[in-house]
VODRENSE-154041 format. One record per atom (N, C-alpha, C): residue number from 1; residue in three letters; x, y, z. Coordinates in steps of 0.001 Angstrom, whole numbers, always signed. Layout:
VODRENSE-154041
@i: NUM | aa: ala | X: X | Y: Y | Z: Z;
...
***
This chain:
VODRENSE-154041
@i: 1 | aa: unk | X: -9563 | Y: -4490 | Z: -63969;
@i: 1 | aa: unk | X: -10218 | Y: -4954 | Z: -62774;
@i: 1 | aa: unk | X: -9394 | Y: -6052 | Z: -62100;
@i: 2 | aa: unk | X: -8861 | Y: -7036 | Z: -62742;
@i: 2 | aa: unk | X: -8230 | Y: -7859 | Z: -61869;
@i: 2 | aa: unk | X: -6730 | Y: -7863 | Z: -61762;
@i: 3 | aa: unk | X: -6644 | Y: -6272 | Z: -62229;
@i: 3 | aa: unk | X: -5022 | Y: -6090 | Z: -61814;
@i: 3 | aa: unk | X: -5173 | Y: -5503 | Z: -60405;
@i: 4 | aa: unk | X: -6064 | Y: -4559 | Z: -60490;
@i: 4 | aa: unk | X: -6922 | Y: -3990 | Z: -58572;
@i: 4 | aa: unk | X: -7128 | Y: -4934 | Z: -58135;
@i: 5 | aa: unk | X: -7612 | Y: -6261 | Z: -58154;
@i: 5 | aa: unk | X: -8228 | Y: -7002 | Z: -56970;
@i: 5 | aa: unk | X: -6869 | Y: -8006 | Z: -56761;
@i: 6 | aa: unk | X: -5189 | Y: -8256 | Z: -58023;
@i: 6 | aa: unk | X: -4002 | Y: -8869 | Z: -57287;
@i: 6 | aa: unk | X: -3517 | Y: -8240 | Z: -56804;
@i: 7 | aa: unk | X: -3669 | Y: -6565 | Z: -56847;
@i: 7 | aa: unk | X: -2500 | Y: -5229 | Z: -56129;
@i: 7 | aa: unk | X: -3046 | Y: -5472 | Z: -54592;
@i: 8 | aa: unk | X: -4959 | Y: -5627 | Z: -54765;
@i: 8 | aa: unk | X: -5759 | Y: -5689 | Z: -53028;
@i: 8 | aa: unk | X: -5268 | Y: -6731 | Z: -52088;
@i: 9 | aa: unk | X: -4889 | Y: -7906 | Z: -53017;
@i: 9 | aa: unk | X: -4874 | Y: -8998 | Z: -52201;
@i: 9 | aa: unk | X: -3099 | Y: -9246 | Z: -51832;
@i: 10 | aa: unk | X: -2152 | Y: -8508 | Z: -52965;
@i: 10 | aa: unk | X: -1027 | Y: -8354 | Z: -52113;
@i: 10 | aa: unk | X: -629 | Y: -7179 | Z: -51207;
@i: 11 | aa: unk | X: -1184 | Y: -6316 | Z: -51474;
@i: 11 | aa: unk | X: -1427 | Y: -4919 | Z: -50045;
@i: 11 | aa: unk | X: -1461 | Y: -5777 | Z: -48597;
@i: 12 | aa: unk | X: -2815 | Y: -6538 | Z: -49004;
@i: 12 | aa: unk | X: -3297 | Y: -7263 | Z: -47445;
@i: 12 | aa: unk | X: -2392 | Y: -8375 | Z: -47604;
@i: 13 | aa: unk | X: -1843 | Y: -9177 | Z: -48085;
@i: 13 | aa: unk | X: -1020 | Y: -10595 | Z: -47543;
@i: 13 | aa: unk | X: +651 | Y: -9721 | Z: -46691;
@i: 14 | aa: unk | X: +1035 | Y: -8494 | Z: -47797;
@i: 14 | aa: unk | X: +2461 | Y: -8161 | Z: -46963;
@i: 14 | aa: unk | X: +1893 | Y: -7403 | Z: -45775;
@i: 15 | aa: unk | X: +1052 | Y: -6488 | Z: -45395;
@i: 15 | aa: unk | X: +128 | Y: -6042 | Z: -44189;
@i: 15 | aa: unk | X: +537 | Y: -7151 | Z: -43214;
@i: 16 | aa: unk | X: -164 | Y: -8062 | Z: -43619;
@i: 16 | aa: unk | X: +33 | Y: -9006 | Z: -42335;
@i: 16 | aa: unk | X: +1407 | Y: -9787 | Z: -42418;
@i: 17 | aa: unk | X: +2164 | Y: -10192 | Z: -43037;
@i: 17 | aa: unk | X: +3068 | Y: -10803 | Z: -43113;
@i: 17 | aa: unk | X: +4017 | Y: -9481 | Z: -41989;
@i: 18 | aa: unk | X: +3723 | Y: -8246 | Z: -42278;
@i: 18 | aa: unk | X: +4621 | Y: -6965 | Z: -41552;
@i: 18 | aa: unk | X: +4305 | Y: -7131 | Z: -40073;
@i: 19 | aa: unk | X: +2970 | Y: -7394 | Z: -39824;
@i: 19 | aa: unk | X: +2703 | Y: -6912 | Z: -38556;
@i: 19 | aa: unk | X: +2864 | Y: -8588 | Z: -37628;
@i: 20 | aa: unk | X: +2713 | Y: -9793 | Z: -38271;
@i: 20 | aa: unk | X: +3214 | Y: -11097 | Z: -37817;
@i: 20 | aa: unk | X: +4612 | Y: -10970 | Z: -36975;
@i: 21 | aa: unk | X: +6019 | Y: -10334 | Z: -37839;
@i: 21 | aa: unk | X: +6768 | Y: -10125 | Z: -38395;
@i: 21 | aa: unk | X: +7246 | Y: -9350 | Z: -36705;
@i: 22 | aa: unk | X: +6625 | Y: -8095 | Z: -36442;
@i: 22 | aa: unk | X: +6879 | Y: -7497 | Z: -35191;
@i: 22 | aa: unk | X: +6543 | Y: -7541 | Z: -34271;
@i: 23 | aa: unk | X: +7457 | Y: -7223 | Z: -33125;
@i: 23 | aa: unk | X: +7760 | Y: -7477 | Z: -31966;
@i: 23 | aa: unk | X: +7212 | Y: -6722 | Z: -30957;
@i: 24 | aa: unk | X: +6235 | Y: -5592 | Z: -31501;
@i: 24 | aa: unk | X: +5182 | Y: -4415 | Z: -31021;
@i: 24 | aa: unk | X: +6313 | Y: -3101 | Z: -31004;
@i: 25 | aa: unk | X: +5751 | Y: -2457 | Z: -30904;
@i: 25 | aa: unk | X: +6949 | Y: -1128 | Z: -30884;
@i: 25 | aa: unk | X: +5466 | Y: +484 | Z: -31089;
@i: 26 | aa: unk | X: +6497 | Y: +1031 | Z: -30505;
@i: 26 | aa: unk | X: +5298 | Y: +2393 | Z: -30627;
@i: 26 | aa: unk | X: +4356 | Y: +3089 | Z: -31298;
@i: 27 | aa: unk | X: +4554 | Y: +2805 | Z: -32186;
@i: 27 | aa: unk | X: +3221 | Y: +2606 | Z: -33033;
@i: 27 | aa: unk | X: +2483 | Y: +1769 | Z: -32632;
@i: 28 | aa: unk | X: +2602 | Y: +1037 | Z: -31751;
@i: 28 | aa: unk | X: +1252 | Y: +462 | Z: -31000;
@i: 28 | aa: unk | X: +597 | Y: -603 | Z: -31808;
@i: 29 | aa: unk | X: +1614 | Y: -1007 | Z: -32858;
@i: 29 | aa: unk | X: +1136 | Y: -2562 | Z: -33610;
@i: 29 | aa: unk | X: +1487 | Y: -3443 | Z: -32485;
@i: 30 | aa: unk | X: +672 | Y: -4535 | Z: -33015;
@i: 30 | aa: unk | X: +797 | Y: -5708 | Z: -31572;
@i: 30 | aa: unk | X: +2195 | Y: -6449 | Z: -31746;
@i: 31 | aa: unk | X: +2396 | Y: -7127 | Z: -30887;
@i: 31 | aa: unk | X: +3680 | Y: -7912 | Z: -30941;
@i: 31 | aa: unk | X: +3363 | Y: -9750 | Z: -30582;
@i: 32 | aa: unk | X: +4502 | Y: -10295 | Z: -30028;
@i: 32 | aa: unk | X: +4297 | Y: -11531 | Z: -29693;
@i: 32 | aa: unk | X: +3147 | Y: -11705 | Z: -28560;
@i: 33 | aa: unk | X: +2485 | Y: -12641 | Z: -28625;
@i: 33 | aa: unk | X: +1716 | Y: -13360 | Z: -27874;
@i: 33 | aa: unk | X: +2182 | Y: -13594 | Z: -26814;
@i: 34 | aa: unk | X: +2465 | Y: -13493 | Z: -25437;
@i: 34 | aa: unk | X: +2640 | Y: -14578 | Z: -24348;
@i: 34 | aa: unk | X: +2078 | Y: -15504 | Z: -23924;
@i: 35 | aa: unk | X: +2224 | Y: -16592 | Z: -23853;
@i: 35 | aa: unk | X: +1588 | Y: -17952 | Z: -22783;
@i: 35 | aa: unk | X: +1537 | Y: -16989 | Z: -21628;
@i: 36 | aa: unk | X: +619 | Y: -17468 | Z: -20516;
@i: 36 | aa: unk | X: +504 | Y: -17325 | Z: -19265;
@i: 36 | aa: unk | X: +1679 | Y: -17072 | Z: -18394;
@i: 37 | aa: unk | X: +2660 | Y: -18410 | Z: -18279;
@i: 37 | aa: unk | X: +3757 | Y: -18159 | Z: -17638;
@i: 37 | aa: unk | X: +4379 | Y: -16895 | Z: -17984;
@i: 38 | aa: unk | X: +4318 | Y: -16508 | Z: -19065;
@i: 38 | aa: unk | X: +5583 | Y: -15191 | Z: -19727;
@i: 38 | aa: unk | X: +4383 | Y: -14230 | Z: -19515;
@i: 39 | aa: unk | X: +3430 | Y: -14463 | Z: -19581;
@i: 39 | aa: unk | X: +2523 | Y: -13276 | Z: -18687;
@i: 39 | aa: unk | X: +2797 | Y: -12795 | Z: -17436;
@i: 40 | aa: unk | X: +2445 | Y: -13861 | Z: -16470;
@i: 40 | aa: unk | X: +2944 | Y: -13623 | Z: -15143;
@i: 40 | aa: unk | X: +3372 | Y: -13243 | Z: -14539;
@i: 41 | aa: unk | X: +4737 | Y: -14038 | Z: -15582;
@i: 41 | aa: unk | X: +6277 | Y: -13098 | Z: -15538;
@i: 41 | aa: unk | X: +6615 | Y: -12119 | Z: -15565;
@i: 42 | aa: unk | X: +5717 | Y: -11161 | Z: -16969;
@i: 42 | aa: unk | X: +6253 | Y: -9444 | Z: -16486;
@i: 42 | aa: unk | X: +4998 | Y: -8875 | Z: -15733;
@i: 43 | aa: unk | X: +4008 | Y: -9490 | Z: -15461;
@i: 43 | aa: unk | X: +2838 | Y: -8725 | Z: -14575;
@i: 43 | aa: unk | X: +3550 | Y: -8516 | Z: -13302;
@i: 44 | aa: unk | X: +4595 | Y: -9378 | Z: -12650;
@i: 44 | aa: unk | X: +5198 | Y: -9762 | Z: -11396;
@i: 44 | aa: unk | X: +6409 | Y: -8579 | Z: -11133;
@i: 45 | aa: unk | X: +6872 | Y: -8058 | Z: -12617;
@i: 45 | aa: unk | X: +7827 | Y: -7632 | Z: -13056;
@i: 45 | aa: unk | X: +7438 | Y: -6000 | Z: -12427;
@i: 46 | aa: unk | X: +5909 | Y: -5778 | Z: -12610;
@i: 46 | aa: unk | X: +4912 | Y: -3837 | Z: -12608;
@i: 46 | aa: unk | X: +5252 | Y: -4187 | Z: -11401;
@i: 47 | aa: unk | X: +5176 | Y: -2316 | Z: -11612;
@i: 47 | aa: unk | X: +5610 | Y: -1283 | Z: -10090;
@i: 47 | aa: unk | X: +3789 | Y: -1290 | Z: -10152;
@i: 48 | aa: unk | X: +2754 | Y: -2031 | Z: -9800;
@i: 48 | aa: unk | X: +1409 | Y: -1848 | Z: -9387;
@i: 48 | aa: unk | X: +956 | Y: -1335 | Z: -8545;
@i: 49 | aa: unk | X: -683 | Y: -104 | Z: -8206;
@i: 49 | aa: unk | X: -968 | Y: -171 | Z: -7414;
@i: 49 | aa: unk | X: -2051 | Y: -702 | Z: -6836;
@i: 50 | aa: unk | X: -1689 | Y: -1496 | Z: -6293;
@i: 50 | aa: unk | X: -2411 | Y: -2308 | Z: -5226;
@i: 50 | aa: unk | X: -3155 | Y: -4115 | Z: -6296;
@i: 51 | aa: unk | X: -4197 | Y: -3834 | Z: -7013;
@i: 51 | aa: unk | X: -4279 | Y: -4805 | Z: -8006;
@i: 51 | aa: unk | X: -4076 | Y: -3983 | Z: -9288;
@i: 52 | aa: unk | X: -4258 | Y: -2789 | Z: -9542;
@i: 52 | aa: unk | X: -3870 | Y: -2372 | Z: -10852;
@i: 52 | aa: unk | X: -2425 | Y: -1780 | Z: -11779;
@i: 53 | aa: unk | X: -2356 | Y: -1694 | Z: -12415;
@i: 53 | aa: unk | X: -1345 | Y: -1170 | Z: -13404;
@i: 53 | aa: unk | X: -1807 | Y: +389 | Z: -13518;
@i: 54 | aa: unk | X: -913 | Y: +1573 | Z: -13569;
@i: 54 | aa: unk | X: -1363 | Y: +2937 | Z: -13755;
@i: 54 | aa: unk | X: -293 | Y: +2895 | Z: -15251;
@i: 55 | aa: unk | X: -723 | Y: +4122 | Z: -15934;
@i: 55 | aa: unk | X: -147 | Y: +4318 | Z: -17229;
@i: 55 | aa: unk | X: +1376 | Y: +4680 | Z: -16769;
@i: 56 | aa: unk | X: +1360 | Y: +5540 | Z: -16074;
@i: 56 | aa: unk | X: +2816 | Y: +5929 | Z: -15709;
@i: 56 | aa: unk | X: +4121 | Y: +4757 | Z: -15800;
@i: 57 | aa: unk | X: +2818 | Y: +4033 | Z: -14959;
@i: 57 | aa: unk | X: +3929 | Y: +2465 | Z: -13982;
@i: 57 | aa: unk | X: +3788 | Y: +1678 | Z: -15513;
@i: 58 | aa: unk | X: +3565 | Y: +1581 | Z: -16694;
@i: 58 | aa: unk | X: +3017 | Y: +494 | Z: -17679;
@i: 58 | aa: unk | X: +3485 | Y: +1045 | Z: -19169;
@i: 59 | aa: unk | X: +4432 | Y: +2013 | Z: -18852;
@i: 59 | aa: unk | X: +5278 | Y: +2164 | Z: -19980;
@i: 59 | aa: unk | X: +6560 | Y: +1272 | Z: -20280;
@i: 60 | aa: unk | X: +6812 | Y: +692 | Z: -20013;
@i: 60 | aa: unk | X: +7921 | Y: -451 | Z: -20368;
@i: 60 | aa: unk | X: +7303 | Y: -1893 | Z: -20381;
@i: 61 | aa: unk | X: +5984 | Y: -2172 | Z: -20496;
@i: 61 | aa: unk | X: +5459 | Y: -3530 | Z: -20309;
@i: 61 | aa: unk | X: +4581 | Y: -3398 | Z: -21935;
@i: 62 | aa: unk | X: +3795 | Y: -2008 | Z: -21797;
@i: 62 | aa: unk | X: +2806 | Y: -2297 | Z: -22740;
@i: 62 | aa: unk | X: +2692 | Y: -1292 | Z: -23713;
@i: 63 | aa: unk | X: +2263 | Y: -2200 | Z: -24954;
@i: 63 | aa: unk | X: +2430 | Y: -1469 | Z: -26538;
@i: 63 | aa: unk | X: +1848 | Y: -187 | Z: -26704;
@i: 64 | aa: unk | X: +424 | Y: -670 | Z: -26427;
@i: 64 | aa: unk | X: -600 | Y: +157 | Z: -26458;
@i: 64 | aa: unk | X: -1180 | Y: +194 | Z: -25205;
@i: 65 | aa: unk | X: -653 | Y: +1431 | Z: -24323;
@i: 65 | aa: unk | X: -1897 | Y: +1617 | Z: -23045;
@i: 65 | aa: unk | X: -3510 | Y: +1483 | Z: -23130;
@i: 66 | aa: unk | X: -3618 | Y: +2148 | Z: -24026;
@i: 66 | aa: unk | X: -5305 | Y: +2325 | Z: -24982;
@i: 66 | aa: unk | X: -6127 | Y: +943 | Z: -25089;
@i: 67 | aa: unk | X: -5271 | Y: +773 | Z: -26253;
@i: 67 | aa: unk | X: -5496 | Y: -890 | Z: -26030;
@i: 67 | aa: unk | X: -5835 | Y: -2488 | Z: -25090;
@i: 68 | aa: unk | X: -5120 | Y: -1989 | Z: -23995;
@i: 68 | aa: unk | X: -5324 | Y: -2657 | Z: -22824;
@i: 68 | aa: unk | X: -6402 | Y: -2023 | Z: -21881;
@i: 69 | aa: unk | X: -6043 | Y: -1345 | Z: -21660;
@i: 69 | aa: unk | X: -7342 | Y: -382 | Z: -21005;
@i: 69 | aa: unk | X: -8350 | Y: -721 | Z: -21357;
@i: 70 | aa: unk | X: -9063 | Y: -1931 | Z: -21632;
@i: 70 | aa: unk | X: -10698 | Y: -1895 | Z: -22590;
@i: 70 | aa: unk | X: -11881 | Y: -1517 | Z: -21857;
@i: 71 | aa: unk | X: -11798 | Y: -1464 | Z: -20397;
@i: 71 | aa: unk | X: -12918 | Y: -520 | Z: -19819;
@i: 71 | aa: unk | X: -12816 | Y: +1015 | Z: -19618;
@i: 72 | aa: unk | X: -11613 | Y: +942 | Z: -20093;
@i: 72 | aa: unk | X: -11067 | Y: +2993 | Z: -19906;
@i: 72 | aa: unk | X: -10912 | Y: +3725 | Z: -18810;
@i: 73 | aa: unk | X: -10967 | Y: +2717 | Z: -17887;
@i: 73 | aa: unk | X: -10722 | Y: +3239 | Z: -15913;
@i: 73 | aa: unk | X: -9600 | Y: +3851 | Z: -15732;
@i: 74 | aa: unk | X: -7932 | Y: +3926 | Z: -16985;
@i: 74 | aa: unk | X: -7156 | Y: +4730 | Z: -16523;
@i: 74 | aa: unk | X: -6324 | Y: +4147 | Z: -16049;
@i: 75 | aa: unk | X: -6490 | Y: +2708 | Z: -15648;
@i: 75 | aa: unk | X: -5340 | Y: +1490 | Z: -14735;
@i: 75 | aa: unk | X: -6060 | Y: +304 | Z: -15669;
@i: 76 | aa: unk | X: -4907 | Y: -521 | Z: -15343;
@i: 76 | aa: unk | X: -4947 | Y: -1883 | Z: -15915;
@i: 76 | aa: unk | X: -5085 | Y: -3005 | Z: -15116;
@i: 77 | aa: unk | X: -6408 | Y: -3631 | Z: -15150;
@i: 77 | aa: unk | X: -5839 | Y: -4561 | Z: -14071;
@i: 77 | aa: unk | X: -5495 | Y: -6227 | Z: -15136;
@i: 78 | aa: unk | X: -5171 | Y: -6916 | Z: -13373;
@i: 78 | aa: unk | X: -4464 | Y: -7987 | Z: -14028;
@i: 78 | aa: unk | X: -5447 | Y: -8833 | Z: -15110;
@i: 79 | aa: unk | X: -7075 | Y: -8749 | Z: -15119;
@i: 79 | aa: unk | X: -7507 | Y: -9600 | Z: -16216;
@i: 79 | aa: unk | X: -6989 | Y: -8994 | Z: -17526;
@i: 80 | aa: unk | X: -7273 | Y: -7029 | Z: -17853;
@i: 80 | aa: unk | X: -6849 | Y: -6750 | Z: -19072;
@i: 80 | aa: unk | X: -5794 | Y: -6939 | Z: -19089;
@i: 81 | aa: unk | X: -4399 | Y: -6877 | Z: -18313;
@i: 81 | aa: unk | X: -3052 | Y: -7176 | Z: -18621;
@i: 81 | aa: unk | X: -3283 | Y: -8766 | Z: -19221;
@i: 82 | aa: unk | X: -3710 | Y: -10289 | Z: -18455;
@i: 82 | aa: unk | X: -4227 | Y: -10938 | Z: -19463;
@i: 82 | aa: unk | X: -4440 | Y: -10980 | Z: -20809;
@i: 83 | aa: unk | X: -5400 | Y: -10639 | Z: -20863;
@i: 83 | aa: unk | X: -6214 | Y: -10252 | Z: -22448;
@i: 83 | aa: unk | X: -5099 | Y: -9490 | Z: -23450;
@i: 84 | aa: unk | X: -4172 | Y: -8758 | Z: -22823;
@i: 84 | aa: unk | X: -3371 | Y: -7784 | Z: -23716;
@i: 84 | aa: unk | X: -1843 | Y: -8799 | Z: -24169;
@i: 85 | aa: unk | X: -1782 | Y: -9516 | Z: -22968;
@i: 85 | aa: unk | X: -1011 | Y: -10664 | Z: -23628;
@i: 85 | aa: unk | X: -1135 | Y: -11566 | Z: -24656;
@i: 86 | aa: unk | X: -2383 | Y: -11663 | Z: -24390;
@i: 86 | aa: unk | X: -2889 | Y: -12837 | Z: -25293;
@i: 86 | aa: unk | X: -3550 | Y: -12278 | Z: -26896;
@i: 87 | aa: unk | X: -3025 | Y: -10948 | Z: -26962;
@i: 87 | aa: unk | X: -3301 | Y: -10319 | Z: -27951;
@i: 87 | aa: unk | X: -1767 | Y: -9559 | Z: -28415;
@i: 88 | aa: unk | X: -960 | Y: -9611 | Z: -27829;
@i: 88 | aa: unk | X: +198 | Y: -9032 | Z: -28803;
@i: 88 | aa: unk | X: +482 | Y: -7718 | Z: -28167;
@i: 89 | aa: unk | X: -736 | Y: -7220 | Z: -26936;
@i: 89 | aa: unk | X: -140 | Y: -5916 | Z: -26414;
@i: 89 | aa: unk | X: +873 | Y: -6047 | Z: -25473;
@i: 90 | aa: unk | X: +1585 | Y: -6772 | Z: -24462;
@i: 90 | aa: unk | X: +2046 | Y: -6563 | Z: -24022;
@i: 90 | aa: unk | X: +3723 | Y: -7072 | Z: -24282;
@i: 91 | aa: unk | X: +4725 | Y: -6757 | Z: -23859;
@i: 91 | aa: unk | X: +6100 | Y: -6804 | Z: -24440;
@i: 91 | aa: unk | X: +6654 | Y: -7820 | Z: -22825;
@i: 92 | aa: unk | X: +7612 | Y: -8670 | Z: -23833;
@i: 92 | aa: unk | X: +8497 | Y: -9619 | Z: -23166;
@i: 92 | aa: unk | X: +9615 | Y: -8625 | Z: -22627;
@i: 93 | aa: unk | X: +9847 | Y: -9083 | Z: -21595;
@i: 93 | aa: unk | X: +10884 | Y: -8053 | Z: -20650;
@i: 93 | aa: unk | X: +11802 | Y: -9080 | Z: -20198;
@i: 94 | aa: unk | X: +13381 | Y: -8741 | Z: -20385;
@i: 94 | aa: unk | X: +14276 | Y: -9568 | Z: -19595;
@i: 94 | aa: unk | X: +14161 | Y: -10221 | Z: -18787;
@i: 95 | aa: unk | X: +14415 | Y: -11513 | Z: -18275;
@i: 95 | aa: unk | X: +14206 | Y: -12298 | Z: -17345;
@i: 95 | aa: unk | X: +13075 | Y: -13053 | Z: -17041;
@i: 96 | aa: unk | X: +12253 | Y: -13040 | Z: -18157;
@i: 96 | aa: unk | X: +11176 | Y: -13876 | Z: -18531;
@i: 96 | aa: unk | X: +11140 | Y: -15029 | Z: -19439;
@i: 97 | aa: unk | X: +12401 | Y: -15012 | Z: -20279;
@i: 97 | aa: unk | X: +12286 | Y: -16399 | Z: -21196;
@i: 97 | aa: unk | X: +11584 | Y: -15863 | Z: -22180;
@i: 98 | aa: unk | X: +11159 | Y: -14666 | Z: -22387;
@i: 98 | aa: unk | X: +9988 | Y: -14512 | Z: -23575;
@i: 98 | aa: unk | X: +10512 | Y: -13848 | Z: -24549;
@i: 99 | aa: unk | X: +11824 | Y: -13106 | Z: -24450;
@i: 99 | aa: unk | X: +12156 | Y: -12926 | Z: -25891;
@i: 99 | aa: unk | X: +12942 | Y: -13778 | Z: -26563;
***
């Protein structure tokens, strides 16, 4: 029994130590965090239409489309692009200071 519950508890410590660790990538694990400014920065960066992000236009910004999407409308707007920063979905892009 308490060789299962040190194998459980190092499963879950390298788990997270892995996913800390990355930078988001297609598998759709999260990546770095942005501050606001480095938000901004690649929101400024989308080919948008009009206030939203379309999936098409939001393949080079974001990890997980799915993910950001949290009302499922199909576009992103700038609060979920927000929220997806501040969660690891969205990716630092050249000329932002963020990688």
């Amino acid at each position: 029994m308490k060789v299962a519950i040190v194998a459980a508890t190092a499963l879950m410590l390298a788990s997270g130590a892995a996913l800390a660790a990355d930078d988001g990538d297609p598998s759709g694990r999260p990546g770095k965090v942005l501050d606001s400014d480095k938000c901004q920065a690649v929101w400024d960066m989308t080919e948008r239409d009009g206030d939203t992000l379309s999936k098409d236009k939001a393949v080079d910004f974001v990890v997980n489309y799915e993910m950001v999407d949290t009302d499922g409308s199909g576009d992103i707007s700038a609060d979920e692009f927000k929220a997806g920063c501040n969660k690891g979905w969205i990716k630092p892009k050249d000329g932002t200071d963020a990688e």
